[in-house]
ZAMARMAR-210007 format. One record per atom (N, C-alpha, C): residue in three letters; atom name; x, y, z; residue number from 1. Coordinates in steps of 0.2 Angstrom, whole numbers. Each point is the difference from the previous one (the first is absolute). Layout:
N
R  residu  atome     xx     yy     zz  num
R     ALA     CA      X      Y      Z  NUM
...
//
This chain:
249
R  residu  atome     xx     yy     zz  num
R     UNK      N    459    138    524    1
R     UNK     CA      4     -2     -6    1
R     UNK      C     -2     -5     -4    1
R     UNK      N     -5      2     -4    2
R     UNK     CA     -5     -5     -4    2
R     UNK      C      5      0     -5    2
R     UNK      N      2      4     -4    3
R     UNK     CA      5      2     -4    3
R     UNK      C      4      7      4    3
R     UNK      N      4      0     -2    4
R     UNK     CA      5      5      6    4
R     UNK      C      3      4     -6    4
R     UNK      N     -6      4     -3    5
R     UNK     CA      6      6     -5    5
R     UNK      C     -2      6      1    5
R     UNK      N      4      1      4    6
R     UNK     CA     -3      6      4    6
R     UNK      C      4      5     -5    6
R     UNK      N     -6      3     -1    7
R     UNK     CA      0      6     -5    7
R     UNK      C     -2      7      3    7
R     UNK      N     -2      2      7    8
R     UNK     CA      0      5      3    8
R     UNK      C     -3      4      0    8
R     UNK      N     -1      7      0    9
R     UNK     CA     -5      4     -3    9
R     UNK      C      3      6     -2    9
R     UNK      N      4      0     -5   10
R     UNK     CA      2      3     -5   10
R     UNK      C     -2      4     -3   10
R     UNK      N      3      5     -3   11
R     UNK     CA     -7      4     -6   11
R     UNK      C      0      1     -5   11
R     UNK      N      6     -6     -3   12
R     UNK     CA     -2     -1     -8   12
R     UNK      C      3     -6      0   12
R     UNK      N     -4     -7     -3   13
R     UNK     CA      3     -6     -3   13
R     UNK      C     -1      0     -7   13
R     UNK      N     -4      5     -2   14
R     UNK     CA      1     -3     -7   14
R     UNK      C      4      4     -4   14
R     UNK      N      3     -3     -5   15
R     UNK     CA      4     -1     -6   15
R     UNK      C     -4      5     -5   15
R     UNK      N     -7      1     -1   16
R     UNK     CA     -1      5     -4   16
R     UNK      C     -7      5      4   16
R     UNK      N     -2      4     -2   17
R     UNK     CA     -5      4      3   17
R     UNK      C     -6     -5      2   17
R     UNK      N     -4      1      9   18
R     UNK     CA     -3     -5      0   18
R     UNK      C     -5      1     -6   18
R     UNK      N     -3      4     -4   19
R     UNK     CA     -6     -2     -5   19
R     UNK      C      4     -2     -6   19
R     UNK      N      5     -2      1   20
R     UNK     CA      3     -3     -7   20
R     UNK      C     -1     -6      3   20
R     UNK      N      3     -3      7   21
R     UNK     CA     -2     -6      3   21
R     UNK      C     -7     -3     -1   21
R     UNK      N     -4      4      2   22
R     UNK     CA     -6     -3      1   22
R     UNK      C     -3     -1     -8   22
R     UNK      N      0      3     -6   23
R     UNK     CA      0     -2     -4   23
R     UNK      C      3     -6     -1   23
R     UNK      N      5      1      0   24
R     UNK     CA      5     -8     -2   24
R     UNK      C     -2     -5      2   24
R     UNK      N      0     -1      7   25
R     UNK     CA     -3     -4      5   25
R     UNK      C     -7     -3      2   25
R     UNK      N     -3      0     -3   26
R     UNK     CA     -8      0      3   26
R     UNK      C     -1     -8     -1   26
R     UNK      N      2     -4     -4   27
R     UNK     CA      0     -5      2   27
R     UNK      C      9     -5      0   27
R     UNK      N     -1     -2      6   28
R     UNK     CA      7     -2      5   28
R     UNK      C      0     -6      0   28
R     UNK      N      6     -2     -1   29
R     UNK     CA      2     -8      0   29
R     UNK      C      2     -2      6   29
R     UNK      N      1     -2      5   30
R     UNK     CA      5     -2      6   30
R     UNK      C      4     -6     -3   30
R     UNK      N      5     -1     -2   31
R     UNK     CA      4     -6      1   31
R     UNK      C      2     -4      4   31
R     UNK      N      0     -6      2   32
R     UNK     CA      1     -3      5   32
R     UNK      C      6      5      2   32
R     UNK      N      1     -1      7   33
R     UNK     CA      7      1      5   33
R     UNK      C      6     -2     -2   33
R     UNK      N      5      0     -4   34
R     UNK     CA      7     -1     -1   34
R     UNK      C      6      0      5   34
R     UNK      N      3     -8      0   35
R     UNK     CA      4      2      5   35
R     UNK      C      8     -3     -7   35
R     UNK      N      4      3      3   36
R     UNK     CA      5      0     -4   36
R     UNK      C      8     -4      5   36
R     UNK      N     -1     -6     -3   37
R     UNK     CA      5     -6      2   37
R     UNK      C      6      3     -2   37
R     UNK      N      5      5     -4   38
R     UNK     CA      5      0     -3   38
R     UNK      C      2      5      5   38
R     UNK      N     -4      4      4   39
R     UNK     CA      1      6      2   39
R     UNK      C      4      0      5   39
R     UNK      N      3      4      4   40
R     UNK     CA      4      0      7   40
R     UNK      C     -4     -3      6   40
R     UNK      N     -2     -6     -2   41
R     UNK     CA     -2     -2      8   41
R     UNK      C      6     -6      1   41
R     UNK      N      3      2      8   42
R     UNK     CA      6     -4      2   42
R     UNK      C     -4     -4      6   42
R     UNK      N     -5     -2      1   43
R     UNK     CA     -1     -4      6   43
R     UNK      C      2     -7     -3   43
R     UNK      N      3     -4      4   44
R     UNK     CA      4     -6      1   44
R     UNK      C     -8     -4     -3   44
R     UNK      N     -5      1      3   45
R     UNK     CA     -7     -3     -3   45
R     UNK      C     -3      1     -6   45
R     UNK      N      5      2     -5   46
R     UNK     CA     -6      4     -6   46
R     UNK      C     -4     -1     -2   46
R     UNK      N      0     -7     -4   47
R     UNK     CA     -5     -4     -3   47
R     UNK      C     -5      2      6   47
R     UNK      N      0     -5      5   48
R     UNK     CA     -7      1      7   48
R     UNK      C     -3      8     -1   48
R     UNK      N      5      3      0   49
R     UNK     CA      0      8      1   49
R     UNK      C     -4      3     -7   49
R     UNK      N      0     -3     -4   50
R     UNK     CA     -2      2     -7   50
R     UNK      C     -9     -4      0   50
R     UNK      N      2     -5      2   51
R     UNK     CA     -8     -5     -2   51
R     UNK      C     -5      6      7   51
R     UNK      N      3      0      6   52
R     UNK     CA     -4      3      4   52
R     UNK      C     -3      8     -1   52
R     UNK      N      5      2     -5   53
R     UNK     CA     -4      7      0   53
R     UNK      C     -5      1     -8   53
R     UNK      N      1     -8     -3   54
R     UNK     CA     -3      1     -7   54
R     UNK      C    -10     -5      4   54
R     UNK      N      3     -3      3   55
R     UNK     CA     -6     -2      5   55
R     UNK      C     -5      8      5   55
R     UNK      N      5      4      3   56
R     UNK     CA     -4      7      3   56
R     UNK      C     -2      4     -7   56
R     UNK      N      1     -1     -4   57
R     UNK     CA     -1      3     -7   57
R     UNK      C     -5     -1     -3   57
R     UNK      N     -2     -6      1   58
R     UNK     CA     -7     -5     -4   58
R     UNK      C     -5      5      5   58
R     UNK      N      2     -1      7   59
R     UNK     CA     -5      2      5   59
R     UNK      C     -4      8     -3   59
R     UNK      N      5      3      0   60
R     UNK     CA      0      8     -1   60
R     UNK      C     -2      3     -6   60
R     UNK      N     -1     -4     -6   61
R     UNK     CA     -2      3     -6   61
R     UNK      C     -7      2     -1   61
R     UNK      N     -3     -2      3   62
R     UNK     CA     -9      0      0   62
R     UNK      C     -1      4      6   62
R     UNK      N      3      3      4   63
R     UNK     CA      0      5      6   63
R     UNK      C      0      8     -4   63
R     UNK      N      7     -1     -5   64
R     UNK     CA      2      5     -3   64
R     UNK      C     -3      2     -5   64
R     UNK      N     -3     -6     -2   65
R     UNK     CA     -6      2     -4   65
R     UNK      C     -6      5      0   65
R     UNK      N     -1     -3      6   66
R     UNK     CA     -6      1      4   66
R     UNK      C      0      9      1   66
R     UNK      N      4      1      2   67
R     UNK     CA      3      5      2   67
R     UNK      C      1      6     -2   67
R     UNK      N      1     -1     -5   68
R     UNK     CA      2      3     -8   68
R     UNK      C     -8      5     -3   68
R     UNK      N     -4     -5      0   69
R     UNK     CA     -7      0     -1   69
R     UNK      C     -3      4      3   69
R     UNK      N      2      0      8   70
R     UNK     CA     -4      3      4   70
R     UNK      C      4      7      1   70
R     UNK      N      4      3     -3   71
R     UNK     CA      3      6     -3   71
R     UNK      C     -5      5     -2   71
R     UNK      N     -3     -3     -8   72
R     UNK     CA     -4      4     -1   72
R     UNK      C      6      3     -8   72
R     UNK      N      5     -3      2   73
R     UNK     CA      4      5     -5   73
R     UNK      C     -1     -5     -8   73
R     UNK      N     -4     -5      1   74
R     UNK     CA      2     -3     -7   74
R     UNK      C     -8     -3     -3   74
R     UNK      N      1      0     -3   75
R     UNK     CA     -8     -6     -7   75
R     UNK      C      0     -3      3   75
R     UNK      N      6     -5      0   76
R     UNK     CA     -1     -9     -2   76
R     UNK      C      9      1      4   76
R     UNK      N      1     -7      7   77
R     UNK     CA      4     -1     -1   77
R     UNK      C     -1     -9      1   77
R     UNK      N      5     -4     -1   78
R     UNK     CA     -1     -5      0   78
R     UNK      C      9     -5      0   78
R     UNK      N     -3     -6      4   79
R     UNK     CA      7     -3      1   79
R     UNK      C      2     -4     -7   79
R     UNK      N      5      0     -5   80
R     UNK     CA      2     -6     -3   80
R     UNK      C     -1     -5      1   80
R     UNK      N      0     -6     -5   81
R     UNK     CA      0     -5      4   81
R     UNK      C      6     -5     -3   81
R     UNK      N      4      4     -3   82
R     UNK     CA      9     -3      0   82
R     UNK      C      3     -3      4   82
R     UNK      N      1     -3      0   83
R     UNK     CA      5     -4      5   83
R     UNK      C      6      3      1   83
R     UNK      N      0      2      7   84
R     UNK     CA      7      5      1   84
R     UNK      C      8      0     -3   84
R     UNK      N      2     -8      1   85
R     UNK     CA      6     -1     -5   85
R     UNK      C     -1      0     -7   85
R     UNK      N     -1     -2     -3   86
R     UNK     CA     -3      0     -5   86
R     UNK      C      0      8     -3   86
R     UNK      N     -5      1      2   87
R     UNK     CA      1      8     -2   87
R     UNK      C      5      5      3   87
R     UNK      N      4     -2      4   88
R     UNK     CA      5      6      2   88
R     UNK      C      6     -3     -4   88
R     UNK      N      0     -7     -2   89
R     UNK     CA      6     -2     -4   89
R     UNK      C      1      0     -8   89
R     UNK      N     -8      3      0   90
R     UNK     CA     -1      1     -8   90
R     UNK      C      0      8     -1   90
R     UNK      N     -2      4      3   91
R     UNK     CA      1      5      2   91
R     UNK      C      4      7      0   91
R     UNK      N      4     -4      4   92
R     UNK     CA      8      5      5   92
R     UNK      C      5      2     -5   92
R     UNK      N      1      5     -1   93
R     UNK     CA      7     -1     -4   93
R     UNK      C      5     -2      3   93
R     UNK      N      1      7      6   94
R     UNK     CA      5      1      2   94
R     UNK      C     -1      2      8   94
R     UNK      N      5      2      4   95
R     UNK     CA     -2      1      7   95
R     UNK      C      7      6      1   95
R     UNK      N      0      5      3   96
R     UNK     CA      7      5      0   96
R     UNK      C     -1      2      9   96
R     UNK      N      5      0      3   97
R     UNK     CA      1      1      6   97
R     UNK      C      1      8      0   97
R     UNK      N     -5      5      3   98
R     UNK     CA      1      7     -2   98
R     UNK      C      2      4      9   98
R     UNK      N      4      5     -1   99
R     UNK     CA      0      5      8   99
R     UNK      C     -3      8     -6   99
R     UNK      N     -5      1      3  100
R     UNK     CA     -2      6     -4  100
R     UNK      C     -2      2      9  100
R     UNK      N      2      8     -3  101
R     UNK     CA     -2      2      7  101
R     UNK      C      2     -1      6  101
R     UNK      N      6     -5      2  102
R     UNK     CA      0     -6      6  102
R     UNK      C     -6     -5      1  102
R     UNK      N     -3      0     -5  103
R     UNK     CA     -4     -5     -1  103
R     UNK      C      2     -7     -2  103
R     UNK      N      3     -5      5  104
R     UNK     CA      2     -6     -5  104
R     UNK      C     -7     -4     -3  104
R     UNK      N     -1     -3     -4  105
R     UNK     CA     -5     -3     -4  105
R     UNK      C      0     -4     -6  105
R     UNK      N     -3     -5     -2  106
R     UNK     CA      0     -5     -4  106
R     UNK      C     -5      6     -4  106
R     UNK      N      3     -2     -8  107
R     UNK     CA     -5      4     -5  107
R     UNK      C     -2     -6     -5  107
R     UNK      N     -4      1     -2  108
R     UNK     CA     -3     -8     -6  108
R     UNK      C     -1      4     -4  108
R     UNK      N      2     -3     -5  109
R     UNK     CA     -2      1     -9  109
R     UNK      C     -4     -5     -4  109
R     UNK      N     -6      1     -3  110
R     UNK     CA     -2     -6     -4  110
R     UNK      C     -1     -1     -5  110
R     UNK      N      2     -4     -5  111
R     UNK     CA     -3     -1     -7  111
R     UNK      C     -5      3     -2  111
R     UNK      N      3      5     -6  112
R     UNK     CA     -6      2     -3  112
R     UNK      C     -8     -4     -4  112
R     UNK      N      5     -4     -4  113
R     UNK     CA     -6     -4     -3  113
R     UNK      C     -2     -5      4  113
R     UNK      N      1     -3      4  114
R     UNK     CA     -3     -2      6  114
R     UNK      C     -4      2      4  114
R     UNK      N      1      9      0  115
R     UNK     CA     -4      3      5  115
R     UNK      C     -7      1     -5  115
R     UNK      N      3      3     -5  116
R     UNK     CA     -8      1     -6  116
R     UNK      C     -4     -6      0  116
R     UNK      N      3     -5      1  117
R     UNK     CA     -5     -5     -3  117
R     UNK      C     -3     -4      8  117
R     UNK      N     -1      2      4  118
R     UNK     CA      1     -2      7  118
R     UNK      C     -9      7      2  118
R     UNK      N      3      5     -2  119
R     UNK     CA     -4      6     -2  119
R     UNK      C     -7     -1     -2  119
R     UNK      N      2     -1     -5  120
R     UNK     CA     -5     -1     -7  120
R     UNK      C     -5     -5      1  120
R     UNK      N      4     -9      1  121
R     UNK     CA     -5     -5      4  121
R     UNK      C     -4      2      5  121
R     UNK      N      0      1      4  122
R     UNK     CA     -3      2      7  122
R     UNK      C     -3      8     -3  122
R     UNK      N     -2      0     -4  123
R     UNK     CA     -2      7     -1  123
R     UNK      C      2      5      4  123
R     UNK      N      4      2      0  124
R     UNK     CA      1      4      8  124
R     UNK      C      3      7     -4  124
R     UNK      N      1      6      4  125
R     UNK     CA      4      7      0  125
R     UNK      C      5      2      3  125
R     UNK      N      0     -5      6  126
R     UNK     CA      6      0      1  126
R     UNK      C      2     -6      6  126
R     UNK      N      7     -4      1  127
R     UNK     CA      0     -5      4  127
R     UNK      C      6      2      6  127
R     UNK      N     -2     -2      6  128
R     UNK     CA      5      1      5  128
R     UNK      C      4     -6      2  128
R     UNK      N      7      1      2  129
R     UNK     CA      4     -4      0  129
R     UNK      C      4      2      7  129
R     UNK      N      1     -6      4  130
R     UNK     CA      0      1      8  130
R     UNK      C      7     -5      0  130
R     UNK      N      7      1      2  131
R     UNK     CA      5     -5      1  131
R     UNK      C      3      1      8  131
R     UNK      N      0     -5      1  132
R     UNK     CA      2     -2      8  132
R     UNK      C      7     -2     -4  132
R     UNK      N      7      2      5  133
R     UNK     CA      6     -1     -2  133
R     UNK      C      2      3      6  133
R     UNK      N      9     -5     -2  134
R     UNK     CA      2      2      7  134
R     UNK      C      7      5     -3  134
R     UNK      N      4      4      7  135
R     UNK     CA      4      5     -2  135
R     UNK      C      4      0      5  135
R     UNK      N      4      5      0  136
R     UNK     CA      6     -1      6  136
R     UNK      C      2      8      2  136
R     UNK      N     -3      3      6  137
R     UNK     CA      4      5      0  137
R     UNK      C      1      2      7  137
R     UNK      N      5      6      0  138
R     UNK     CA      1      2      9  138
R     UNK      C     -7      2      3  138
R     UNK      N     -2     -1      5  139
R     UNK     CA     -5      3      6  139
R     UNK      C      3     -1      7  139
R     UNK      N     -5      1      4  140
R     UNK     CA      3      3      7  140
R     UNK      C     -5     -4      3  140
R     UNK      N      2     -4      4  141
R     UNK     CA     -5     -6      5  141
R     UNK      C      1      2      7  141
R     UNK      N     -5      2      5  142
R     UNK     CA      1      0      6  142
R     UNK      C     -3     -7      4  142
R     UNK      N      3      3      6  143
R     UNK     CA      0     -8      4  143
R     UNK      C     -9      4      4  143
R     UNK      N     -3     -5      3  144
R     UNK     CA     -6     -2      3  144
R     UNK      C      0      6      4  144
R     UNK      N      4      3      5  145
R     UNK     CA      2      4      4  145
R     UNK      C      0      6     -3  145
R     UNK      N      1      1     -7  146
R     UNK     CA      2      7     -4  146
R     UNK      C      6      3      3  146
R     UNK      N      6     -3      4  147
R     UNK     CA      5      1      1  147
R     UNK      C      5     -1     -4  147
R     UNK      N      1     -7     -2  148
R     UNK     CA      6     -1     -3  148
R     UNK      C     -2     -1     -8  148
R     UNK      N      4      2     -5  149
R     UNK     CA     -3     -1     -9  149
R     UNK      C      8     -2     -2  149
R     UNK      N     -2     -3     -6  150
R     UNK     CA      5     -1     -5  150
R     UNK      C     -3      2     -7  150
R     UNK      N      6      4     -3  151
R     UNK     CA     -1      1     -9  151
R     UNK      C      4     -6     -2  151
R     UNK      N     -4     -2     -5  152
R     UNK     CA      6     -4     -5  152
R     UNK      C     -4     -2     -6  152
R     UNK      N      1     -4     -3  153
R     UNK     CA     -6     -1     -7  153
R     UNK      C     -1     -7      4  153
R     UNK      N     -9      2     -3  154
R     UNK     CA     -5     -7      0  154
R     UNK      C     -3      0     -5  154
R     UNK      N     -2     -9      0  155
R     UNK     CA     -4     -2     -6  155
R     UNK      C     -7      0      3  155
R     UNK      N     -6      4     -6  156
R     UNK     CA     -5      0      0  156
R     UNK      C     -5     -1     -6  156
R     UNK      N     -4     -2      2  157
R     UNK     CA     -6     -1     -4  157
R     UNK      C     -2      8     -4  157
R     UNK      N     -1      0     -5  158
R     UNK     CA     -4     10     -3  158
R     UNK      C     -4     -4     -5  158
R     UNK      N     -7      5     -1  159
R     UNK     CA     -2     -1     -4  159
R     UNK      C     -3      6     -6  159
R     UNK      N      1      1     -6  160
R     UNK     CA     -2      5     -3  160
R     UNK      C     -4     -1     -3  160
R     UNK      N     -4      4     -6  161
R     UNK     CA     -6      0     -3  161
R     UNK      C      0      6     -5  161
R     UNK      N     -3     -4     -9  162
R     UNK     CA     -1      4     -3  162
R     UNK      C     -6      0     -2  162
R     UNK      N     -6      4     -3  163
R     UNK     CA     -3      0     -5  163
R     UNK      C      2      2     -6  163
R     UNK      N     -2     -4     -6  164
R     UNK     CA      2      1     -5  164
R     UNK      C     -4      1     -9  164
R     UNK      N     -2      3     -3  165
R     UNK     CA     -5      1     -6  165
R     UNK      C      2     -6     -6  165
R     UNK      N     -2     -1     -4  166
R     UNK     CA      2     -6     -5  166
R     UNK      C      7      3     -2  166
R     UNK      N      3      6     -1  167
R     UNK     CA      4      3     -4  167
R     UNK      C      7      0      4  167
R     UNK      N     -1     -2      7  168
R     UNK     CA      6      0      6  168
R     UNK      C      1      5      4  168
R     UNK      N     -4      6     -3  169
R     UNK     CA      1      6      4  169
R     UNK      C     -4     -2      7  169
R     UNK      N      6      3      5  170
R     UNK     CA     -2      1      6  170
R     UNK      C     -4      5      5  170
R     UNK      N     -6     -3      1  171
R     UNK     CA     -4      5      2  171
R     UNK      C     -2      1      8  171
R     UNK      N      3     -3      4  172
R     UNK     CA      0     -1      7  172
R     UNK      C      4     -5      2  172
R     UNK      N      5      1      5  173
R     UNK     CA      6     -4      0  173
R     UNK      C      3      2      9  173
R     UNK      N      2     -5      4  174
R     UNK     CA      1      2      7  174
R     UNK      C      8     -5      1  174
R     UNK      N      6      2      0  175
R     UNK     CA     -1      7      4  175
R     UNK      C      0      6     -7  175
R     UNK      N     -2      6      2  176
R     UNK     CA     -1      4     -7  176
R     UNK      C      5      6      4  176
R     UNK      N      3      4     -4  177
R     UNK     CA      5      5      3  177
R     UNK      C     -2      7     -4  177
R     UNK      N     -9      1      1  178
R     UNK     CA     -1      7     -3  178
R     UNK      C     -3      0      6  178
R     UNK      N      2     -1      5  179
R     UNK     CA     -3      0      6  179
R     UNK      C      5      5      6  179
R     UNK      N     -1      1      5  180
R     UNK     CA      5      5      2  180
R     UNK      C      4     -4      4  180
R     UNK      N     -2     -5      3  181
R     UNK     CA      6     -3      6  181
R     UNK      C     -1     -7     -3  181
R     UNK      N      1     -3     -5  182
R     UNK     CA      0     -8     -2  182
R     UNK      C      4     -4      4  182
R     UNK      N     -5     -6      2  183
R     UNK     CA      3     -5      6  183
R     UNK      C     -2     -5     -3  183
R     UNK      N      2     -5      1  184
R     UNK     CA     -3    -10     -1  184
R     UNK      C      3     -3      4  184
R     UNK      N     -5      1      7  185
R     UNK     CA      0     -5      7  185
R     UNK      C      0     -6     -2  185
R     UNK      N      4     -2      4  186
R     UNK     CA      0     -9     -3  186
R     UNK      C     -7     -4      2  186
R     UNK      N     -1     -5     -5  187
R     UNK     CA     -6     -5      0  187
R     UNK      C      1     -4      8  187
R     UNK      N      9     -2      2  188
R     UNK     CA     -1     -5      3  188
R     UNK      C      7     -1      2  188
R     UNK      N      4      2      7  189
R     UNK     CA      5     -2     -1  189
R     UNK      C      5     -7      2  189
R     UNK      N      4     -2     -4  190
R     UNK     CA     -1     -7      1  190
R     UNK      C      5     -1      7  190
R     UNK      N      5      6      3  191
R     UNK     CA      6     -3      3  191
R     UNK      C     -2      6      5  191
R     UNK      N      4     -3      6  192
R     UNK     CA     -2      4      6  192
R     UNK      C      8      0      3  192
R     UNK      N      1      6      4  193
R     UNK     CA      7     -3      5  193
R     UNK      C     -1     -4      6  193
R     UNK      N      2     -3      3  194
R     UNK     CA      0     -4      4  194
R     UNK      C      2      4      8  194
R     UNK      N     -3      7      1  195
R     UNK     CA      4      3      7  195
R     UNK      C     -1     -5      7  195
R     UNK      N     -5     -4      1  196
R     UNK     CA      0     -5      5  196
R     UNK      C      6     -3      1  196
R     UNK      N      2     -3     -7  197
R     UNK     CA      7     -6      2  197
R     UNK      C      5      4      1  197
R     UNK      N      1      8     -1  198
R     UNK     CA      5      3     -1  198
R     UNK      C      2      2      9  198
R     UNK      N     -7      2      2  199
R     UNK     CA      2      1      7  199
R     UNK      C      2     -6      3  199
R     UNK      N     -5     -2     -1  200
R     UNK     CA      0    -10      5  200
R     UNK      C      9      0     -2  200
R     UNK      N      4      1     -6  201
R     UNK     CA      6     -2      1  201
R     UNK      C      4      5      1  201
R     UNK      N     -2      4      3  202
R     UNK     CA      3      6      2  202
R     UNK      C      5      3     -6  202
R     UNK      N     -3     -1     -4  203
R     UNK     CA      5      4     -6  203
R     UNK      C     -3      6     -6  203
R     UNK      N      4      5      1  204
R     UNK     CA     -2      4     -5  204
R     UNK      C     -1     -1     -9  204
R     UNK      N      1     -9     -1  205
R     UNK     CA      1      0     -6  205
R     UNK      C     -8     -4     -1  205
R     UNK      N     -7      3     -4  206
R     UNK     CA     -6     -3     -4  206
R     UNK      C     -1     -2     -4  206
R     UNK      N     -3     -8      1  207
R     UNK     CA      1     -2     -7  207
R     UNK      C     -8     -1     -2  207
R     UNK      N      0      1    -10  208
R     UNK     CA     -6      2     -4  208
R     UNK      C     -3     -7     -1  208
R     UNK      N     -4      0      2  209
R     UNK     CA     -4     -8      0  209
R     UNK      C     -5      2     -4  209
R     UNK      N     -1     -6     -5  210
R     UNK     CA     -8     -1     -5  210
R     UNK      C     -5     -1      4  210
R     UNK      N     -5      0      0  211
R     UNK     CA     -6     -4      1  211
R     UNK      C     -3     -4     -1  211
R     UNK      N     -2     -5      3  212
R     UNK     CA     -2     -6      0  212
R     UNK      C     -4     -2     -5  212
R     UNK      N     -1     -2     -4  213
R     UNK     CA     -6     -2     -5  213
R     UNK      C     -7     -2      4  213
R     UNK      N      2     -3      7  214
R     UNK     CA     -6     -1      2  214
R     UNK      C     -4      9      4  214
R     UNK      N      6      3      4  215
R     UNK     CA     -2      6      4  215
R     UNK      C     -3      6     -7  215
R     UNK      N      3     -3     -6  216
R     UNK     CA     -3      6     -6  216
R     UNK      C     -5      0     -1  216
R     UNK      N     -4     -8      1  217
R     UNK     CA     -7     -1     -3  217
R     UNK      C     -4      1      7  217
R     UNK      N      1      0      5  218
R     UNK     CA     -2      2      8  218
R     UNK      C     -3      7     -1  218
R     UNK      N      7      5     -3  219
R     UNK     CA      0      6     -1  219
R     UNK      C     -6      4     -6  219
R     UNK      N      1     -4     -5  220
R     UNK     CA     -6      1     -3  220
R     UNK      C     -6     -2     -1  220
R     UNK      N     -2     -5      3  221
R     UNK     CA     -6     -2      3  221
R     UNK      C     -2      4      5  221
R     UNK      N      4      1      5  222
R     UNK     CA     -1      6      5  222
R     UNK      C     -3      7     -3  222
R     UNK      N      3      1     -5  223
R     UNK     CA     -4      9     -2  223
R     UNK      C     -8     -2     -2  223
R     UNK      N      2     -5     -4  224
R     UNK     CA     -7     -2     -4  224
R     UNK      C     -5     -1      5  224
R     UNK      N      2     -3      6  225
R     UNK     CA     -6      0      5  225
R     UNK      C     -4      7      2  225
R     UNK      N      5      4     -1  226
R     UNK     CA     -2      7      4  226
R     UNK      C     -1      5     -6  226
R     UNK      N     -1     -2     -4  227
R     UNK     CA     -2      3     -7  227
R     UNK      C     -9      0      0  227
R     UNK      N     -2      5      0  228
R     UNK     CA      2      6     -4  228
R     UNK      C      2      9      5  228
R     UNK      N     -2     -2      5  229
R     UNK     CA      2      5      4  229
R     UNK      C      5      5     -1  229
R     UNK      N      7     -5     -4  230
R     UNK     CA      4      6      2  230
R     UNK      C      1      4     -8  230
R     UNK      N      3      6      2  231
R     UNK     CA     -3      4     -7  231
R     UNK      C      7      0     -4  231
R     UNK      N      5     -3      2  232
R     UNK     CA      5      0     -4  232
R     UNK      C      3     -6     -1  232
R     UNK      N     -6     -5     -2  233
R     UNK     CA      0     -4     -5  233
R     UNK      C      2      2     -8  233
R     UNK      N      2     -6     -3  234
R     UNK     CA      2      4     -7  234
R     UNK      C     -7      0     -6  234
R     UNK      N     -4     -4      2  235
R     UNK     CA     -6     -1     -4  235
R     UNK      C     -7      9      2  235
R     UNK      N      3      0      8  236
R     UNK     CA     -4      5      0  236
R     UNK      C      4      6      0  236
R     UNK      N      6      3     -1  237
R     UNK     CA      2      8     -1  237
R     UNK      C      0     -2    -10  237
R     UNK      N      0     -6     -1  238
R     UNK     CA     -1      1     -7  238
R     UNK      C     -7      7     -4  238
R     UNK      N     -5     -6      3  239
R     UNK     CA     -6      2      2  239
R     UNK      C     -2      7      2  239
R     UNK      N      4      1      5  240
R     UNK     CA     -1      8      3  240
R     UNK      C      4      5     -6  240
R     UNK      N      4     -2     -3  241
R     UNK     CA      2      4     -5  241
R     UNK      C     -4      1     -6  241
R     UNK      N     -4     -4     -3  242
R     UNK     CA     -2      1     -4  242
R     UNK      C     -9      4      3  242
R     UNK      N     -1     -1      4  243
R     UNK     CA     -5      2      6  243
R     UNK      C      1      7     -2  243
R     UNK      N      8      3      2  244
R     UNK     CA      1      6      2  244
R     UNK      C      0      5     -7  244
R     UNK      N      3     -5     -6  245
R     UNK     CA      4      3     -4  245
R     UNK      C     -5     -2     -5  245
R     UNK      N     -7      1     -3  246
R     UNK     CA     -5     -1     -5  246
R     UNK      C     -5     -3      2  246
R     UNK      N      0     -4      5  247
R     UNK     CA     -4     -8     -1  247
R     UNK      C     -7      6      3  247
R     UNK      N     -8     -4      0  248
R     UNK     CA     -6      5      2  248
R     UNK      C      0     -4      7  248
R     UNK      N      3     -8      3  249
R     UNK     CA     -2     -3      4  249
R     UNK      C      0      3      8  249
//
């Protein structure tokens, strides 16, 4: 979980034919990682919650870079070097909570003149644009045992991702719904049930506990250790998709 955008192996992310992509695209902006403060993160520690994952974000921009590269699917890609608030402030227009599909998901819109001239600077074709935000929706958690679960709504970290042309058109975008079974596995999620305390008190009533700030940062430095092995990182199904779907690497 270098970056956790698990993109999957799909058989269409893009938004136009891919030889209209690869045109478009040949040489690629990454922008820093975006995390988005206004959004549905309910952890009692947000601030701590917000700096720690704008901190795993620093880490992982030059990985995904890297990555990118080793595709095969692009010219030139290359990191920004905007300052991530800064430019996601200058940026953002808007943010819309969407359910397409039973997909729930944060969708970004961004300023057009902002984007052209962000474009144009950086002589690019097109820039990609990556926000970490949090949401709120029903899921089904089982207990350690796979015996006892609860539905109910948790709050979780998601992350999305556009590519974008000087002109705003969208040229690859996850999650994307010209795909047959669209999904966005959460990046991270923040609350757990608590089935231990629920037995220990002999009662069928479970309660949803946050996450520690300290056990979140355990947890993510934990995958990082064991990175790169697993193949449902977000930085490598990125990768495998473009691998799969034009790239020569």
């Amino acid at each position: 979980m270098i970056v956790y955008l698990s993109f999957g192996c799909s058989n269409n992310y893009y938004n136009v034919p891919r030889e209209t992509f690869e045109k478009k695209a040949k040489i690629l902006g990454v922008a820093p990682i975006f995390v988005d403060p206004e959004s549905d993160i309910r952890h009692p520690e947000k601030e701590a919650l917000v700096n720690l994952i704008k901190e795993q974000n620093r880490k992982n921009e030059k990985e995904l870079v890297a990555r990118l590269k080793k595709t095969g699917t692009f010219f030139s890609v290359r990191l920004l070097d905007d300052d991530a608030d800064k430019l996601y402030n200058n940026i953002m227009f808007r943010r819309e909570r969407r359910d397409d599909a039973s997909v729930v998901y944060n969708k970004y819109f961004f300023k057009l003149p902002e984007l052209k001239e962000l474009v144009t600077r950086n002589g690019l074709d097109a820039v990609m644009f990556t926000v970490v935000s949090g949401l709120t929706r029903q899921d089904t958690v089982r207990s350690s045992n796979l015996v006892s679960y609860l539905e109910c709504d948790y709050n979780f970290l998601v992350m999305t991702s556009q590519i974008l042309d000087a002109d705003g058109n969208i040229l690859w975008e996850f999650p994307n719904f010209r795909e047959n079974s669209p999904s966005l596995p959460a990046f991270f999620p923040l609350q757990y049930p608590d089935f231990d305390e629920a037995k220990a008190n002999e009662t069928e009533k479970v309660d949803v506990k946050f996450k520690t700030i300290p056990g979140i940062t355990r947890a993510l430095n934990k995958v990082r250790r064991f990175y790169p092995p697993r193949e449902d990182t977000g930085i490598q199904r990125i990768c495998i998709h473009f691998r799969r779907h034009g790239g020569t690497a």
